[in-house]
KOLSE-998395 format. One record per residue: x, y, z of N, C-alpha, C in turn; residue in one letter. Coordinates in steps of 0.2 Angstrom, whole numbers, padded with zeros to 4 digits, always signed. Layout:
N
XYZXYZXYZA
...
This chain:
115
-0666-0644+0649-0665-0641+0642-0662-0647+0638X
-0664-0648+0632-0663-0653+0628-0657-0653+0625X
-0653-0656+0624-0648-0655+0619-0647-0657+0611X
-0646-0654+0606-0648-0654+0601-0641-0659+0597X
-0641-0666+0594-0636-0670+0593-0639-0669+0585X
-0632-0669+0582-0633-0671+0574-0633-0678+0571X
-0634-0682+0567-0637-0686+0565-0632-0689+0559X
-0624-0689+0560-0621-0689+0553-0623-0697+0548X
-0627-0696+0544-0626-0700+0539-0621-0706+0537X
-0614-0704+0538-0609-0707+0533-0603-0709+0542X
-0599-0713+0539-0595-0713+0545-0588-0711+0545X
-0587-0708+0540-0581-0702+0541-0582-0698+0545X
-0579-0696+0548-0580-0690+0556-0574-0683+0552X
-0569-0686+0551-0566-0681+0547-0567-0673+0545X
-0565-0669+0545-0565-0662+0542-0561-0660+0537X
-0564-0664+0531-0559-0663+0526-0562-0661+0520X
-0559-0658+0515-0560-0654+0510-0571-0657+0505X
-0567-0665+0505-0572-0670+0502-0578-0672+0508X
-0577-0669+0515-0583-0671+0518-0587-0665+0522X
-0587-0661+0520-0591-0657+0524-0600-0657+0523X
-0603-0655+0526-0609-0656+0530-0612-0648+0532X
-0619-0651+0530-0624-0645+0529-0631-0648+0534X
-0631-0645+0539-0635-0647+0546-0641-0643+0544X
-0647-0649+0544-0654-0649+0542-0660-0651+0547X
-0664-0646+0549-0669-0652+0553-0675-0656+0551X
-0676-0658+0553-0681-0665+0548-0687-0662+0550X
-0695-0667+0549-0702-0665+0550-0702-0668+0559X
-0696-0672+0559-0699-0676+0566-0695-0670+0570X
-0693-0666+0571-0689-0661+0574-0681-0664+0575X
-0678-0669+0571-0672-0670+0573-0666-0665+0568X
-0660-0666+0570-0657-0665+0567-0653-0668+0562X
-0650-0668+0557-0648-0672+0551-0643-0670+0544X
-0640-0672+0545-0635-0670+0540-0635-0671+0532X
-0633-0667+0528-0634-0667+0521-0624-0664+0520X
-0624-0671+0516-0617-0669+0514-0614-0664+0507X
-0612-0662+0506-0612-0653+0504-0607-0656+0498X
-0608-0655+0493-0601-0657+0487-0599-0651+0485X
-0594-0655+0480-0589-0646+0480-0591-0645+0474X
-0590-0639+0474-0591-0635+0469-0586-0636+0462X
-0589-0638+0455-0586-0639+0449-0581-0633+0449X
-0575-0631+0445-0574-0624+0443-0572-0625+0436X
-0572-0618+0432-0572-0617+0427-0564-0617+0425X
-0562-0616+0419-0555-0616+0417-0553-0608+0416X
-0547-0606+0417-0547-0600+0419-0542-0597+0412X
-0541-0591+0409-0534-0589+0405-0533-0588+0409X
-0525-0589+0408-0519-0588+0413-0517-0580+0411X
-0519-0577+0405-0517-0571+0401-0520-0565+0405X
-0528-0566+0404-0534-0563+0405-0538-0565+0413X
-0537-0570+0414-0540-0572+0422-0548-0572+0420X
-0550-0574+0415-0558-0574+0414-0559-0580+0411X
-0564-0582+0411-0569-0591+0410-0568-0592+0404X
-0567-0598+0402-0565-0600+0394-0571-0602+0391X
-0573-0597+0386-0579-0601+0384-0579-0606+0378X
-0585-0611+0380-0588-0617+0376-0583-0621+0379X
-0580-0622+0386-0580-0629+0386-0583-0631+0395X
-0586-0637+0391-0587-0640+0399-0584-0640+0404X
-0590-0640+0410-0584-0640+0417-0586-0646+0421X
-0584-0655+0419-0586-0658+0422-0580-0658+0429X
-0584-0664+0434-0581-0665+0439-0574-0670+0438X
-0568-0669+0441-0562-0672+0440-0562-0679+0437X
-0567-0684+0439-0565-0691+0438-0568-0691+0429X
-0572-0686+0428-0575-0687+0421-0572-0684+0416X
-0568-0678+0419-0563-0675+0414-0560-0680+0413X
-0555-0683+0415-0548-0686+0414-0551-0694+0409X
-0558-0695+0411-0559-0700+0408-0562-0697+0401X
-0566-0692+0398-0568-0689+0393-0562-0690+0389X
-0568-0690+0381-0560-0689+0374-0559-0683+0375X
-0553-0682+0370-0548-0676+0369-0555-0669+0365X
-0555-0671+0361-0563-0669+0358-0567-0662+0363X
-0568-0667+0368-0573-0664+0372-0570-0659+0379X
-0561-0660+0378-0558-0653+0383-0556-0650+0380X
-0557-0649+0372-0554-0644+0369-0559-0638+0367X
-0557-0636+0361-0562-0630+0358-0559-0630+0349X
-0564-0629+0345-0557-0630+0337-0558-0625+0336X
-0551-0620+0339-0548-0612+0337-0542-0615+0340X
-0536-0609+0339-0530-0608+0342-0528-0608+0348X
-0525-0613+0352-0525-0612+0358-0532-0616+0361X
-0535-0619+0359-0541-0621+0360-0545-0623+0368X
-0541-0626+0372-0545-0625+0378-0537-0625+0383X
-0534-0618+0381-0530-0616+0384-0531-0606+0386X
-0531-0606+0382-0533-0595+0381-0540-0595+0378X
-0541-0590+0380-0549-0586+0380-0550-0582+0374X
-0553-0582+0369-0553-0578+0364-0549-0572+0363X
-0552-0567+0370-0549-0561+0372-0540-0562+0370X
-0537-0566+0374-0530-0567+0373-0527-0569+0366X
-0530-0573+0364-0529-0576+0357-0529-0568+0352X
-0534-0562+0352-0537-0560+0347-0530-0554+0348X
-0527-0555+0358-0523-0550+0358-0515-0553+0354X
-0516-0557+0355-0508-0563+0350-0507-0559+0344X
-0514-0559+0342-0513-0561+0334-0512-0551+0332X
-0515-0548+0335-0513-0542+0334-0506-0539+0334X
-0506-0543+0339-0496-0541+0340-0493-0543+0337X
-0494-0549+0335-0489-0553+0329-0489-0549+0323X
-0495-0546+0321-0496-0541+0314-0492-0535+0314X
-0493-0531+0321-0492-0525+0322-0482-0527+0321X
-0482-0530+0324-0472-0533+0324-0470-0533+0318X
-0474-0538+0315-0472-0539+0307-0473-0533+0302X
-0479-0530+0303-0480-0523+0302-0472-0519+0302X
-0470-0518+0308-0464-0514+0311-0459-0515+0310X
-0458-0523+0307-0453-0526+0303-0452-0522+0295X
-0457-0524+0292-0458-0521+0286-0458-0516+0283X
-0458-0511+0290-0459-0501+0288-0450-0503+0288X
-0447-0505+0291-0442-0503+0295-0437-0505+0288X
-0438-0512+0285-0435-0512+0277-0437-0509+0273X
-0442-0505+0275-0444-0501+0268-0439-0495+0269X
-0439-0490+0275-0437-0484+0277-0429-0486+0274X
-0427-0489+0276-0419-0493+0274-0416-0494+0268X
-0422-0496+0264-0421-0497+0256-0421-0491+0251X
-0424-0487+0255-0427-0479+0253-0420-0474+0254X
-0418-0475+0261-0411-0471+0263-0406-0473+0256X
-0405-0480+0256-0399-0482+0251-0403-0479+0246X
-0408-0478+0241-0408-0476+0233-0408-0468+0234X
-0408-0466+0239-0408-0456+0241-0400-0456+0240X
-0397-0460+0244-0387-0459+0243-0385-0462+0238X
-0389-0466+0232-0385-0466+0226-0389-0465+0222X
């Protein structure tokens, strides 16, 4: 019986986040490794937990070297909250101030009833 050996590519042996390895076998019947990268990931609200859209999702060394320009978004909160989060701010801010305002009117109105 043959024993089947795999073929690594690289000479990190390691099992670590940055090396893993995806076992392939060739035309000649051997076997051989394809090294596996990681997955980009998207930016997340912290509000809503859903994907921030319009901006890129490069890999770590290109974000940090990219201009300011190109990790942002031109709205409020721009490449921090997700529209959803933003559109619930800004309702509540109104609604408050809304609530503010009924509550000086009801106020102004008691005083001109008791004189």
């Amino acid at each position: 019986m043959k024993i089947n050996r795999i073929v690594r590519r690289t000479n990190s042996s390691y099992s670590t986040k940055s090396n893993k390895i995806r076992i392939i076998r060739t035309p000649g019947n051997k076997l051989n490794s394809l090294k596996i990268t990681k997955k980009k990931s998207f930016r997340f609200c912290p509000i809503n937990k859903c994907k921030i859209k319009g901006l890129t999702i490069p890999g770590s060394r290109r974000f940090s070297q990219s201009s300011r320009k190109k990790k942002s978004i031109s709205r409020i909160y721009g490449g921090c909250l997700s529209i959803h989060a933003i559109k619930k701010n800004i309702t509540k801010a109104f609604l408050l101030e809304e609530k503010r305002l009924a509550k000086k009117v009801l106020t102004l109105n008691k005083i001109k009833k008791i004189v």
